[in-house]
C-alpha positions as CSV (number, residue, x, y, z in Angstrom):
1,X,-59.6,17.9,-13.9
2,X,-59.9,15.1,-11.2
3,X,-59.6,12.2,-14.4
4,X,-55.3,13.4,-14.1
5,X,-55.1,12.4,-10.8
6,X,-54.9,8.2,-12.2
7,X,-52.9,9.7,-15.5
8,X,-49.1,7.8,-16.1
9,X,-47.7,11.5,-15.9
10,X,-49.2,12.3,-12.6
11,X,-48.0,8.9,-10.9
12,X,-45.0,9.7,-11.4
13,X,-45.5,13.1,-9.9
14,X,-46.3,11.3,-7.3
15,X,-43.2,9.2,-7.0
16,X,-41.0,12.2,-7.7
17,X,-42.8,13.9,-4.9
18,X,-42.4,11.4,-2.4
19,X,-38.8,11.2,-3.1
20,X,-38.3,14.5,-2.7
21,X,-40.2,15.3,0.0
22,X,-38.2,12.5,2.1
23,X,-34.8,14.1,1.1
24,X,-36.6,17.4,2.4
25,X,-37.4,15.9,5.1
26,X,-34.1,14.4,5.9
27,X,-32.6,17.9,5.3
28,X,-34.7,19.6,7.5
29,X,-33.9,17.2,10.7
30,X,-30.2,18.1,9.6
31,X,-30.7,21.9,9.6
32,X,-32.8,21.5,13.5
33,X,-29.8,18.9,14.4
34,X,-33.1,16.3,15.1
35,X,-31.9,13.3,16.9
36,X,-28.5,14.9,18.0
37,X,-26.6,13.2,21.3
38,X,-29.7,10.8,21.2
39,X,-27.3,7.7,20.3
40,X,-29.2,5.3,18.0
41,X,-32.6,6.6,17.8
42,X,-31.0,9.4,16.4
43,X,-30.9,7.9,12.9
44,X,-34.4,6.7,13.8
45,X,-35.6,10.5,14.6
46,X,-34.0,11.7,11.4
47,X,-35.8,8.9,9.3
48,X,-39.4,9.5,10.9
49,X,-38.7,13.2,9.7
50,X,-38.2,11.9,6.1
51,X,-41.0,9.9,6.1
52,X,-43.5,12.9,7.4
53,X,-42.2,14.9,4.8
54,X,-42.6,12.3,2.1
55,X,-45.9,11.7,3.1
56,X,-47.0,15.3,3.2
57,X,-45.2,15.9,-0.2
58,X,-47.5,12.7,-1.7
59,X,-50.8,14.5,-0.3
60,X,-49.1,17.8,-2.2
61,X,-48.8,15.7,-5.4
62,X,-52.4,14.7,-5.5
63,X,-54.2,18.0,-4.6
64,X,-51.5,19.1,-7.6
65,X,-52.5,16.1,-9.8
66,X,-57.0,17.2,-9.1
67,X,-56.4,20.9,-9.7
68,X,-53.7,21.2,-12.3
69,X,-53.4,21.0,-16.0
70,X,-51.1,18.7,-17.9
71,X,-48.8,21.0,-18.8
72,X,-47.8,22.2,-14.9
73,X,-47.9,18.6,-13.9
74,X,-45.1,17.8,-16.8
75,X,-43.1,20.7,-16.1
76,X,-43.3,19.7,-12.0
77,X,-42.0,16.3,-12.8
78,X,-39.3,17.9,-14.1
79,X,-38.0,20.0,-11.6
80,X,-38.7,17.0,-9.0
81,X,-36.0,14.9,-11.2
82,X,-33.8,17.5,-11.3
83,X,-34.3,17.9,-7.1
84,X,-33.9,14.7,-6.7
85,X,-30.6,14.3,-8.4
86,X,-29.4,17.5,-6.4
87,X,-30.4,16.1,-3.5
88,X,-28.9,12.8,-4.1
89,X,-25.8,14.0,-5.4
90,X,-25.4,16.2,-2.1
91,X,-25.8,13.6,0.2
92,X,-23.3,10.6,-1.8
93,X,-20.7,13.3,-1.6
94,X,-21.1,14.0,2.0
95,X,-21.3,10.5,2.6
96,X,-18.0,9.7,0.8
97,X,-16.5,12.4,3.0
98,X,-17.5,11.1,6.3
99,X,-16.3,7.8,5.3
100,X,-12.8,8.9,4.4
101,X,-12.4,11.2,8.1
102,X,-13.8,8.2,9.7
103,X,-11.1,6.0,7.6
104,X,-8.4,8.4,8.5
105,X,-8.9,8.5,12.2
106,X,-9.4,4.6,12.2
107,X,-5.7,4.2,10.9
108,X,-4.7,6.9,13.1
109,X,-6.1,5.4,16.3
110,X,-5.0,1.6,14.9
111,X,-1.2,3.4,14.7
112,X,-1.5,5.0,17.9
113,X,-2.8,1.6,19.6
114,X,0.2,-0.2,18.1
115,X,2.9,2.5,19.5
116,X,1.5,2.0,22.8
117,X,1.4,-1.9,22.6
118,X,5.0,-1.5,21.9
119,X,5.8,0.8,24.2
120,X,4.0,-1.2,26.9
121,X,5.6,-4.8,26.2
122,X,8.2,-4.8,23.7
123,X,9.5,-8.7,23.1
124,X,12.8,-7.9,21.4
125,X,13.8,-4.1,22.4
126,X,16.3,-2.0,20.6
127,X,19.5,-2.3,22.9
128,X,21.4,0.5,24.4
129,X,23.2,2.9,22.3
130,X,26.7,3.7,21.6
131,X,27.3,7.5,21.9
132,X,28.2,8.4,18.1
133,X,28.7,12.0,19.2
134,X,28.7,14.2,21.6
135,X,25.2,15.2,20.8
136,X,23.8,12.1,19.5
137,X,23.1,9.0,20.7
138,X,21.6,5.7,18.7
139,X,19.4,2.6,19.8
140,X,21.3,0.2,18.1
141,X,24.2,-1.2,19.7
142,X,27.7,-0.4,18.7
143,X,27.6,-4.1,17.1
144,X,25.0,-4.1,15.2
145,X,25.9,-0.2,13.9
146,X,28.9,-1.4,12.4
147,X,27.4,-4.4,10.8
148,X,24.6,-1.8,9.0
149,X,27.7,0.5,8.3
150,X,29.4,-2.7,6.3
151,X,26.5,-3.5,4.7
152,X,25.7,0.2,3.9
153,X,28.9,0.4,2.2
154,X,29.4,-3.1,0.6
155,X,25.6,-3.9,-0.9
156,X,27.0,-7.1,-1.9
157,X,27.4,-8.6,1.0
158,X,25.7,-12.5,1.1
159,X,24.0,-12.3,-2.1
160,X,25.2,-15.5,-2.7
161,X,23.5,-18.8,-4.1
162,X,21.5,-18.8,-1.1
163,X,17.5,-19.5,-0.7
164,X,16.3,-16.8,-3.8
165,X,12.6,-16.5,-2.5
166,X,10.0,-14.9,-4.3
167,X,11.7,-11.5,-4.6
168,X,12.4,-8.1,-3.1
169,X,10.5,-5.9,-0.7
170,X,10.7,-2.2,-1.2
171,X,10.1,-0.1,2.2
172,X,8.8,3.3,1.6
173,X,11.1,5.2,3.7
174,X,9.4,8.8,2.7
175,X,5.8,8.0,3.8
176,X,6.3,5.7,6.4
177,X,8.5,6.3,9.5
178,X,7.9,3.0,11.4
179,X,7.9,-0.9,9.7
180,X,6.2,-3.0,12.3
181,X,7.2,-6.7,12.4
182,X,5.0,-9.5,13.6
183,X,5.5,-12.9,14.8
184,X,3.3,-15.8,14.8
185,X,0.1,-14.6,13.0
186,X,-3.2,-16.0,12.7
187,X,-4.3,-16.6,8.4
188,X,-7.8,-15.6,8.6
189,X,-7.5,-12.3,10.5
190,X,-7.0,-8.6,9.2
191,X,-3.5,-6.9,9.9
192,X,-5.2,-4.7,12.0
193,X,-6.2,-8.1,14.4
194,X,-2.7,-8.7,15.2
195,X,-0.3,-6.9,17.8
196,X,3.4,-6.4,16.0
197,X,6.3,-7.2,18.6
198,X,9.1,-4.9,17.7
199,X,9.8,-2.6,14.5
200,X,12.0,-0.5,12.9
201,X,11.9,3.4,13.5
202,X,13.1,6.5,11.3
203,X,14.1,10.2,11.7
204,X,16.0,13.4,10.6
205,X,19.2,14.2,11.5
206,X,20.5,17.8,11.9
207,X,21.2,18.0,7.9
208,X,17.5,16.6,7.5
209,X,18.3,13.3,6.3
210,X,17.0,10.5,6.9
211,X,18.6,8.1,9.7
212,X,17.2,5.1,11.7
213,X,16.2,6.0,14.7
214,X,15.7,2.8,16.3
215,X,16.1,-0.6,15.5
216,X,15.4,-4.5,16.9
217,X,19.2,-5.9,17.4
218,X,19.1,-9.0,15.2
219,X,18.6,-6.4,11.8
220,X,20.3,-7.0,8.6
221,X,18.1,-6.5,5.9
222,X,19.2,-7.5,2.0
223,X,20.0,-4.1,0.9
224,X,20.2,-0.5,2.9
225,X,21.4,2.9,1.7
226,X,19.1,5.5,3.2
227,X,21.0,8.2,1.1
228,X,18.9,6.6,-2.0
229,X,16.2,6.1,0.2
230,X,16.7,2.0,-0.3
231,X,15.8,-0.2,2.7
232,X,15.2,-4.3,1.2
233,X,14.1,-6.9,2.7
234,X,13.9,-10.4,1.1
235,X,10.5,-11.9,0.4
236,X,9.4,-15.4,1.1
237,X,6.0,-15.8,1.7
238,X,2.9,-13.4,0.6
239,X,-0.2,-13.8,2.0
240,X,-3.3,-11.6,1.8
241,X,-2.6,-8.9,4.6
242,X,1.5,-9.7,5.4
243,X,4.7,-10.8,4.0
244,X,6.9,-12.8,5.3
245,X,10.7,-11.3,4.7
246,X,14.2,-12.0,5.3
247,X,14.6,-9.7,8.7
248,X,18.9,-11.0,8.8
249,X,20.6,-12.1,5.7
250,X,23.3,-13.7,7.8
251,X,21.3,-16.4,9.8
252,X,17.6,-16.6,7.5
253,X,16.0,-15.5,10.2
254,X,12.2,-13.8,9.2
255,X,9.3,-12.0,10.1
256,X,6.0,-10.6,9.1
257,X,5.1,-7.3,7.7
258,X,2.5,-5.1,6.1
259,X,3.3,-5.2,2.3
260,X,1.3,-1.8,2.5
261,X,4.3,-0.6,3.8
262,X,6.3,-0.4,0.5
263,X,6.3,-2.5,-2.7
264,X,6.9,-6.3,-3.5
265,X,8.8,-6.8,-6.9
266,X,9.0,-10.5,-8.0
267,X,12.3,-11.5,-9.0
268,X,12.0,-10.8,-12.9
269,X,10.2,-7.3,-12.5
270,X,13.4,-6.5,-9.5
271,X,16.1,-7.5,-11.7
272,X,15.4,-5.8,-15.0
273,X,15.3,-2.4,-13.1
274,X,18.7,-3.1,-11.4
275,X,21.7,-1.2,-12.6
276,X,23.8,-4.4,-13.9
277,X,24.3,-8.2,-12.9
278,X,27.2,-10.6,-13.0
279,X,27.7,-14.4,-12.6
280,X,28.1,-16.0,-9.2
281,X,30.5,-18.2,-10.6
282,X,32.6,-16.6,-13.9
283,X,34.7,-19.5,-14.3
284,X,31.8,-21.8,-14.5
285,X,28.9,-19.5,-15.8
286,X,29.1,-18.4,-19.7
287,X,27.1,-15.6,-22.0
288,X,25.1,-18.0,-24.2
289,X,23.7,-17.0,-27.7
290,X,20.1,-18.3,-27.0
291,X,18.7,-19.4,-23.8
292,X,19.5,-23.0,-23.7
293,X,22.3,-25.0,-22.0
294,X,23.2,-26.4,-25.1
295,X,24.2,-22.9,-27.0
296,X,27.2,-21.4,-28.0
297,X,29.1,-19.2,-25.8
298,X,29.6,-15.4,-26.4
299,X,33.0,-14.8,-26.9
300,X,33.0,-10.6,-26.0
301,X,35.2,-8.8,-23.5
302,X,32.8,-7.0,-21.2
303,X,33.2,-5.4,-18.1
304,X,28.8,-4.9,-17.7
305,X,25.9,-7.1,-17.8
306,X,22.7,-5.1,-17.8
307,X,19.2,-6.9,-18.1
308,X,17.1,-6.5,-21.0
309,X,14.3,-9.1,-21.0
310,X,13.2,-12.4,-19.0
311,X,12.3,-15.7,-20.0
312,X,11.4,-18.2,-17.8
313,X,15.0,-18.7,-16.0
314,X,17.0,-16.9,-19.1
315,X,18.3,-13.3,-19.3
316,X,18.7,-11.2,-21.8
317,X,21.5,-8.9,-21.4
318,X,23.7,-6.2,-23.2
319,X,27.0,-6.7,-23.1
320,X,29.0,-3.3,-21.8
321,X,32.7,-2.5,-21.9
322,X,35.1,-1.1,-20.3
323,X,34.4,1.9,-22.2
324,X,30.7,1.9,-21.3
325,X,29.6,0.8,-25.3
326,X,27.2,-1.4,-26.1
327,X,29.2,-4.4,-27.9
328,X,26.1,-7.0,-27.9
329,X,23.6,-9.3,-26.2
330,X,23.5,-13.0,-24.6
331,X,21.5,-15.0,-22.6
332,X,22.4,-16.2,-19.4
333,X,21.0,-18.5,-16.8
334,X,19.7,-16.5,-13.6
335,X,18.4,-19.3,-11.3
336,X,18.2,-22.8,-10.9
337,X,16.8,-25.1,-8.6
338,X,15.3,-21.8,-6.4
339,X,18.7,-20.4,-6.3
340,X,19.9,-17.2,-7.4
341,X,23.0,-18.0,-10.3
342,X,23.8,-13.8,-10.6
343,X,24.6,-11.3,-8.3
344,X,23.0,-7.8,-9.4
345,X,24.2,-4.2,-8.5
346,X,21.1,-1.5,-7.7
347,X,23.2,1.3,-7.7
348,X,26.3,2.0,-10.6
């Protein structure tokens, strides 16, 4: 039967063979831990042991090809396809695994490098604390404490007509217990390039909520109730790997940050999930019946604004009264010339 040997059906016994073979091969060096501690000839050892055992499976597939009839040959090509795929299938999913433990440990040691760097040569330290109790003490001076209790209790404080920016950054309290900030930063490097000169730290207190732990003086983000889980910052700026956020809502100043960190919601998006808005102005600022200047007012008596839908710098909002019914809609004018013209509510 030597005429099979140049058949279509026996070449590709061949090529199933050889493929085959080489995963045996590869297998095979895995099993006898071939190459192991020798650095990088290791991969090189494993792939020589592929290649003998894809050759030797080729010289199989001929003798094979000479002695056997069609029928064997078919049914071999078979179970060579089906080999192969197990085979390749075996290795893509180990290979997806050692990239994600090699992923993990990357961020680890990245984190771990970035503590110490702090650690090591802070620029703008926490200051001292103020005993709060006998059995607590805080890194953020007695100061600053009060000003994050005000703002804690009075959400509204500055949102005023000031520079709106781009929209709202969302920390994720829950899954990450330190927001890095960084300074001057360089455009074409990763995140992972640059060294982060303070941050902002979390932990649980005795009742397993969560607190800040520690904290750069010169704080005051846009919006913080840790109770809801709601630390804001401001957004200015987005680049690829950072966003630069309002850090103090008293004096503009801002800083960098990993948008990884939490979630960035534009200004439209942010404000139809608020609870309710107001005007900025009542006396000047009116509830029109379509979104142009020119409209007539809404004449209603409502206590509530709540946002419905956004066009270009026009809300839509039901109208709420005192009584918490829904007594209508209006339009009304939420920015001009990159200003905010409402001041919104998260919570009710």
């Amino acid at each position: 039967m030597a005429h099979q040997a140049l058949k279509p059906y026996s070449f590709l016994l061949y090529f199933l063979a050889f493929i085959t073979s080489f995963f045996i091969g590869l297998t095979y060096a895995g099993i006898v831990e071939a190459g192991k501690g020798q650095m990088l000839a290791g991969g090189a050892i494993v792939l020589g042991y592929g290649v003998i055992g894809a050759f030797f499976g080729l010289i199989l597939a001929i003798f094979i090809a000479v002695k056997a009839n069609r029928s064997l040959i078919m049914k071999l090509n078979i179970f060579l396809a089906l080999a192969i795929v197990v085979f390749f299938s075996y290795y893509t999913i180990n290979y997806q695994k050692r990239q994600k433990v090699k992923e993990k440990e990357k961020i680890e040691q990245e984190k771990q490098r970035q503590e110490r760097r702090l650690k090591k040569n802070p620029t703008a330290p926490a200051m001292e604390a103020e005993p709060i109790n006998s059995n607590e003490t805080s890194s953020i001076n007695y100061n600053h404490a009060k000003l994050l209790a005000l703002l804690t209790k009075n959400d509204n404080l500055s949102q005023d007509n000031s520079e709106m920016g781009l929209g709202i950054f969302s920390l994720n309290i829950y899954e990450n217990k330190t927001l890095y900030f960084y300074g001057n930063i360089n455009y074409e490097k990763a995140l992972n390039d640059h060294t982060p000169y303070d941050s902002i730290t979390f932990k649980h207190d005795k009742y397993n909520n969560i607190v800040i732990a520690t904290a750069p003086p010169w704080l005051v983000p846009e919006h913080l109730k840790l109770d809801y889980g709601i630390l804001c910052f401001k957004v200015r700026t987005v680049i690829r790997d950072f966003a630069e956020v309002e850090v103090n809502k008293t004096n503009g100043q801002t800083s960098y940050i990993s948008p990884q960190a939490g979630n960035i919601q534009y200004w439209p998006e942010f404000l139809l999930h608020v609870h309710s808005i107001e005007f900025l102005n009542p006396e000047t600022q009116n509830v029109k019946h379509r979104p142009f200047g020119y409209a007539d007012n809404v004449n209603s008596n409502f206590e509530l604004m709540q946002p419905i839908a956004i066009k270009q710098d026009w809300i839509l909002v039901k109208l709420i009264d005192n009584s918490y019914k829904n007594i209508g809609t209006g339009w009304i004018k939420w920015r001009e010339n990159g200003k905010l013209l409402v001041r919104y509510s998260l919570l009710c």
